[in-house]
N, C-alpha and C positions, 0 to 999 in steps of 0.2 A: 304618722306616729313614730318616734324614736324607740329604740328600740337599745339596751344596753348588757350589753354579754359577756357573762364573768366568768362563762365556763371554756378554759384554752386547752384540756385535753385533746389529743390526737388520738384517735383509732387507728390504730396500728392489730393486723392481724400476725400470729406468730404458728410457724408449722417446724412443728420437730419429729423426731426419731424416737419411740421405745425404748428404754437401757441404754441409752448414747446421753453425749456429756454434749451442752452447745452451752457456746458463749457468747454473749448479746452487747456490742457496743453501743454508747449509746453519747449525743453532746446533747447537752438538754440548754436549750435558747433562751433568748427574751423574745419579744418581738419584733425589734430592730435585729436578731439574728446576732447578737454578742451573746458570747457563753452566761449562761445565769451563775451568777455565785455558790454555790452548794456549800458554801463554809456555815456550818452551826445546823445544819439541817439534815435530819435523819428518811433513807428513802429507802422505800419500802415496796418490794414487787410481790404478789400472789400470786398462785394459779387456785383456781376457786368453784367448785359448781353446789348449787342449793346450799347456801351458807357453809361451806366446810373447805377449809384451807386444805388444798393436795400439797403445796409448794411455799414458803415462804421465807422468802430471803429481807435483811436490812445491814446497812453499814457494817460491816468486819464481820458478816454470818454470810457471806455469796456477794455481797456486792460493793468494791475495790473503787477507790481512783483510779480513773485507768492509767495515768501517768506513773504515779506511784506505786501501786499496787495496795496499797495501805486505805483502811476502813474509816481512815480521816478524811473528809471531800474537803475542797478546795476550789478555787476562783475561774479554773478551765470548763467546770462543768460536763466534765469528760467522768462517766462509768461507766462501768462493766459487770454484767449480772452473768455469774457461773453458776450454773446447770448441770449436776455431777450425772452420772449413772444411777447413783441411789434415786437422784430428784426425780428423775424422768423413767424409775419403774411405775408411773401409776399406769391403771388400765390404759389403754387407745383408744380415743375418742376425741370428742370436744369440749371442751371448759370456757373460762373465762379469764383473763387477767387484768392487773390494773397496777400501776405504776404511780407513789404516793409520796409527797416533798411533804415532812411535816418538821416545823420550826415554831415552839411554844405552842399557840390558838392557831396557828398558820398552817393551814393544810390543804396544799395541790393535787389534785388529779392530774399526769402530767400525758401517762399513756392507759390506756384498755382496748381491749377485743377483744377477739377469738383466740384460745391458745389450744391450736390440734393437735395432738399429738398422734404419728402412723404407725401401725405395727410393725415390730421389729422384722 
C-alpha cells in the first residue's frame, strides 16, 4: 500500500533560560536542501500550553531576515526569532511551540516541540 505524506514539519525541541533573551537561527529548506523562498509569506512562531499563547512573534514583531535584519523575508530563507527578557518571564516549565509559513490559503507547519524553559 502507498503511502503519501504531506506533513514536512520537523521536531525540533527548544531549552532556554528564565528572564534571559535567546536568539534562534534558523534556514528553512526545500527538500532538495535549497533555501525556500520566504518572499510574500508571513511566519509565525508560538510558545503555547492548553490553547493560550505565552509567546508570539511574526514578520517585523521578533522575527527579522536574518541577512537584513528587516521584517521583509526574502529568497535566502534565513530568520531569526528574538526572544527578549520580557518573552521569557513566563513561569519555568514546559510548553509547546510551533513554527508557521502562511501565504494566502497556504499554511506550513515547518517546526514544533517542546519549548523548556529553566529557572533562572
Amino acid at each position: 500500500m502507498a503511502t503519501i505524506n504531506t506533513d514536512i514539519a520537523q521536531k525540533i525541541d527548544i531549552v532556554t533560560r528564565e528572564n534571559n533573551s535567546a536568539t534562534i537561527n534558523l534556514v528553512i529548506a526545500d527538500s532538495s536542501g535549497a533555501a525556500f523562498n520566504l518572499t510574500g509569506y508571513t511566519v509565525n512562531f508560538k510558545v503555547y500550553s492548553d490553547n493560550i499563547d505565552h509567546i508570539a512573534k511574526s514578520n517585523g514583531s521578533g522575527i527579522t531576515a536574518t541577512g537584513s535584519g528587516s521584517g521583509t523575508l526574502d529568497s535566502t530563507g534565513k530568520i531569526t526569532i528574538k526572544l527578549t527578557t520580557t518573552d521569557l518571564s513566563i513561569l519555568p516549565g514546559s510548553y509547546s511551540h510551533k513554527l508557521t509559513l502562511t501565504s494566502g490559503d497556504d499554511v506550513k507547519t515547518w517546526m514544533y516541540g517542546k519549548f523548556k524553559v529553566n529557572n533562572d
